[in-house]
C-alpha positions as CSV (number, residue, x, y, z in Angstrom):
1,X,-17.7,-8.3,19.3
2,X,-14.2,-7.3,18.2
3,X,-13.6,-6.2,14.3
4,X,-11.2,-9.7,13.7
5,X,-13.7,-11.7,15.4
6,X,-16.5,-10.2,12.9
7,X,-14.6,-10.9,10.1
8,X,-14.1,-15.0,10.7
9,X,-18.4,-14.7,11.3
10,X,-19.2,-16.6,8.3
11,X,-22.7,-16.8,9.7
12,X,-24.8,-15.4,6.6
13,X,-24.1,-14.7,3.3
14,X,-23.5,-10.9,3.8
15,X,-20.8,-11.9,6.3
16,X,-19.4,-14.5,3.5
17,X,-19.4,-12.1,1.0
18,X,-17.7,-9.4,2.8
19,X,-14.5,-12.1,4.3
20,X,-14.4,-12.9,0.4
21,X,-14.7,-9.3,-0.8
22,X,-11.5,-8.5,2.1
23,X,-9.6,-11.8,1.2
24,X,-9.8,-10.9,-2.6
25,X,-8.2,-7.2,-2.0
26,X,-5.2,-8.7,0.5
27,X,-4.4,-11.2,-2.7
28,X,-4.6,-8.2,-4.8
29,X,-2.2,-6.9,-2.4
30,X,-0.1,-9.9,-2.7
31,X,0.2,-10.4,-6.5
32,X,0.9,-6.0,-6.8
33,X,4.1,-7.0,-4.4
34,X,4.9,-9.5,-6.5
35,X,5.0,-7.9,-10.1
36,X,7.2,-5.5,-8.4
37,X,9.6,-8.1,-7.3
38,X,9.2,-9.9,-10.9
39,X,8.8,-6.5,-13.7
40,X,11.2,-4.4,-11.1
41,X,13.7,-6.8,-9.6
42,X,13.9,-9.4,-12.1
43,X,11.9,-12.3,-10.2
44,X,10.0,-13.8,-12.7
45,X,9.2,-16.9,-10.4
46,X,7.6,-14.3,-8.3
47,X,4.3,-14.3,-9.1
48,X,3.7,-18.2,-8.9
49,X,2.1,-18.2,-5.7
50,X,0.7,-15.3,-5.2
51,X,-0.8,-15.2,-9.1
52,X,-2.6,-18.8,-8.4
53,X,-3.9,-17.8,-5.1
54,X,-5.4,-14.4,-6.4
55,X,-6.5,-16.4,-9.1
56,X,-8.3,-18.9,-6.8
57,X,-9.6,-16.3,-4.7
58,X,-10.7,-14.4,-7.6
59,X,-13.1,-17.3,-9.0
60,X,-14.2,-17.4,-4.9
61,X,-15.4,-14.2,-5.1
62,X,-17.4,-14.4,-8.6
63,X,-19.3,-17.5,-6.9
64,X,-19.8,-15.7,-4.1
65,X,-21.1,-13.2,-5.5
66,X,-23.4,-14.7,-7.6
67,X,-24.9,-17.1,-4.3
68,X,-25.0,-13.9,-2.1
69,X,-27.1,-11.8,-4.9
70,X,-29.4,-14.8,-5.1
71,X,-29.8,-14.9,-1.4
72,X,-29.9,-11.3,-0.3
73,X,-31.8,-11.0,-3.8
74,X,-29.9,-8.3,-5.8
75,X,-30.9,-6.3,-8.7
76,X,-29.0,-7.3,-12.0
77,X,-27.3,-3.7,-11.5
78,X,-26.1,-4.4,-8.2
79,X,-24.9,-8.2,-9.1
80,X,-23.1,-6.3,-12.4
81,X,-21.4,-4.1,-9.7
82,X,-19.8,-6.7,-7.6
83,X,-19.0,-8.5,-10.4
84,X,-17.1,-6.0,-11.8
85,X,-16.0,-4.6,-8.7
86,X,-13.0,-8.2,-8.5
87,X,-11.3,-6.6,-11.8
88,X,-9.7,-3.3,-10.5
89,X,-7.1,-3.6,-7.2
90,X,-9.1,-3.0,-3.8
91,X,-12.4,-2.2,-5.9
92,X,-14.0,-5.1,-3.9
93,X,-13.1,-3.2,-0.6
94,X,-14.9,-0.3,-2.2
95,X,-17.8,-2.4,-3.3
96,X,-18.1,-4.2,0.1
97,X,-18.6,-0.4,1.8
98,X,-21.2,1.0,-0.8
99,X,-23.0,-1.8,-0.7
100,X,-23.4,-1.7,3.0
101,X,-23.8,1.7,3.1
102,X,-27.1,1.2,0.6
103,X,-28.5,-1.2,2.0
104,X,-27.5,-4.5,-0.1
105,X,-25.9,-6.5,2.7
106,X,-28.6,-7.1,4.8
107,X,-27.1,-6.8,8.6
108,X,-24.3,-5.6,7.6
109,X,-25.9,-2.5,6.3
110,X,-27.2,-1.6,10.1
111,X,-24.2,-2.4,11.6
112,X,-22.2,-0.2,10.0
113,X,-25.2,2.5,9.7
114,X,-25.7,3.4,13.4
115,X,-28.6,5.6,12.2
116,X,-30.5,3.1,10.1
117,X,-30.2,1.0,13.7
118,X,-31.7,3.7,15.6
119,X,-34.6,4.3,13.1
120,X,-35.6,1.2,13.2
């Protein structure tokens, strides 16, 4: 499978949590561009869209979380991390790859582990 086509696999909840976890980081994106425009460039209308869509996204990803941690049954330190990992820019994205790389994503963590795969 091709990496866009894995990303729209909504299949499990590690693959949920991960096209949340990428979804929450491109609004983060979104809503940086936009303070520019508005702080910089004297915009203040915009953040209006982008603000309520990261917003939106942002209470996505804290549910998510919180099902996904119950599913793929999390430690309270892990479920902390994610959690906290929605407040800085991209710190999802950074989340997403530690937590595949330790093992707290279930497949994900041997498909992106080519060794775990072959030990197995």
């Amino acid at each position: 499978m091709d990496s866009m086509t894995r990303i729209f696999d909504l299949s499990t909840p590690a693959k949920r949590f991960r096209f949340v976890a990428i979804l929450e980081a491109i609004t983060w994106a979104a809503l940086l561009v936009a303070m520019f425009f508005k702080w910089v460039l004297g915009h203040t209308e915009a953040v209006a869209v982008p603000g309520m869509t990261h917003g939106i996204v942002f209470v996505v990803f804290v549910a998510i979380s919180l099902v996904t941690a119950l599913s793929l049954k999390w430690s309270l330190k892990v479920t902390a991390l994610a959690l906290a990992s929605s407040i800085p820019p991209f710190g999802t994205l950074v989340f997403e790859w530690w937590a595949a790389r330790n093992g707290h994503l279930a497949e994900l963590s041997v498909e992106q582990n080519p060794a775990a795969e072959l030990a197995a």
